[in-house]
C-alpha positions in Angstrom: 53.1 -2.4 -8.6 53.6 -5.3 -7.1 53.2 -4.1 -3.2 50.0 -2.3 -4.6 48.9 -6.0 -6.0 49.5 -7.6 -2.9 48.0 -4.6 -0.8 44.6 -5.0 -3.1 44.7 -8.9 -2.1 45.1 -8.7 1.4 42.4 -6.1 1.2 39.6 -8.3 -0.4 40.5 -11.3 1.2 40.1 -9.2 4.7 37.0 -8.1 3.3 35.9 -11.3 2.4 36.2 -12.7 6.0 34.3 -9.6 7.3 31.4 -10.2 5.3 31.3 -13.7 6.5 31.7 -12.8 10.1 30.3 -9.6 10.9 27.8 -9.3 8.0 25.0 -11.9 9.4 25.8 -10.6 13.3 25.1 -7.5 12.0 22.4 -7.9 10.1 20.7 -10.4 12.6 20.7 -7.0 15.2 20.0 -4.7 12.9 17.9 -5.8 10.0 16.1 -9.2 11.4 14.0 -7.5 14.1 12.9 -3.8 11.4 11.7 -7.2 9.1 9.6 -8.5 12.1 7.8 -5.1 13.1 7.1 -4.3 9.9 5.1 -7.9 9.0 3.4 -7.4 12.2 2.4 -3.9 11.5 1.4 -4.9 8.0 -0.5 -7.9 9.6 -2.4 -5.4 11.6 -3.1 -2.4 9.8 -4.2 -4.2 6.3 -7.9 -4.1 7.0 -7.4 -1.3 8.9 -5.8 0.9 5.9 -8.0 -0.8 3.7 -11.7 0.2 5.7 -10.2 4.1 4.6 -10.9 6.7 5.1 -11.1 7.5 1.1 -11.5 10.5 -0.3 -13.8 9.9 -3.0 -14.7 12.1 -6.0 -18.5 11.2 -7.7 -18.3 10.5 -11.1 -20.9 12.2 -11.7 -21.7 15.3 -9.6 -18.2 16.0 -9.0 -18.7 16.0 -5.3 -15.9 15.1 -2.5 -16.2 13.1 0.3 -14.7 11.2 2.7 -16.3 7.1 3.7 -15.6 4.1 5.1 -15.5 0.8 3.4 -17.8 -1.3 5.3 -16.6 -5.3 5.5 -18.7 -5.9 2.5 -16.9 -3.3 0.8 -13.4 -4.5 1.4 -14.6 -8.0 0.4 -15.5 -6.5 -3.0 -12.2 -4.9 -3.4 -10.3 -8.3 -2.5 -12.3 -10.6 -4.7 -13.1 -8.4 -7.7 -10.8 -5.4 -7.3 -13.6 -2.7 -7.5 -15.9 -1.3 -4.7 -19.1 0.4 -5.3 -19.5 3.6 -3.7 -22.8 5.6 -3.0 -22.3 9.8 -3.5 -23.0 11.5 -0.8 -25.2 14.3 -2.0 -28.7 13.2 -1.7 -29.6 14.9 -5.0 -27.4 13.2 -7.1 -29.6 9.9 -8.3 -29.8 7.1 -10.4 -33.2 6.2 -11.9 -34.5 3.6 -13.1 -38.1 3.0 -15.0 -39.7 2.8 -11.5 -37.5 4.0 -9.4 -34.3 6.7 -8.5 -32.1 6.0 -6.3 -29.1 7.4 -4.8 -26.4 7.4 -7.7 -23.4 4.8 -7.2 -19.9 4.4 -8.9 -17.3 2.2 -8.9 -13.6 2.4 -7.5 -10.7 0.4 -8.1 -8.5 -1.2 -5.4 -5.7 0.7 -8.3 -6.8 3.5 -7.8 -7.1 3.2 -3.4 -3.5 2.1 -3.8 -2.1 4.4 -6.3 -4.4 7.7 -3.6 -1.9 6.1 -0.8 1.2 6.1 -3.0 2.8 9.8 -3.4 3.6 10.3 -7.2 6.8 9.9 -8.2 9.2 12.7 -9.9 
């Protein structure tokens, strides 16, 4: 028991030096520069991954289809977390007392994020 104490001992302590020596070395080569391309990549492809394409669903009509978000659009979703979208099919309207228009519906950035993120088990 005691050869097997001092054997455990010798072990951490050897560990212990390890992880002060090669732990940061290693991690400095290996880790350090995966960090750095992917903040540059995010950097990047924000606004990129943000203008879409979306595949969009109306609300009303039921009808799919893919779109852009246009500057505008991604400053909507930054400052108030919703973008408004226009449905594609041309007969799908809003109208008012003087006027129809082409019907519009509104989108989360929650629900662009959580299209992007594959569901979980």
């Amino acid at each position: 028991a005691r050869v097997e104490t001092a054997a455990i001992t010798r072990a951490r302590q050897r560990l212990k030096e390890l992880i002060t020596t090669e732990w940061p070395t290693w991690y400095r080569t290996n880790v350090d520069p995966k960090i750095a391309e992917l903040e540059s990549r995010i950097d990047a492809d924000a606004l990129q991954l943000l203008m879409g394409p979306w595949e969009f669903t109306c609300d009303r009509c039921g009808t799919k289809f893919g779109a852009k978000l246009t500057a505008s659009g991604i400053e909507d979703l930054l400052r108030e977390g919703l973008v408004r979208i226009e449905c594609s099919n041309a007969a799908c309207e809003d109208s008012g007392w003087f006027s129809r228009r082409r019907h519009t519906f509104t989108v989360s950035l929650h629900k662009l994020i959580e299209s992007h993120i594959p569901s979980g088990p």
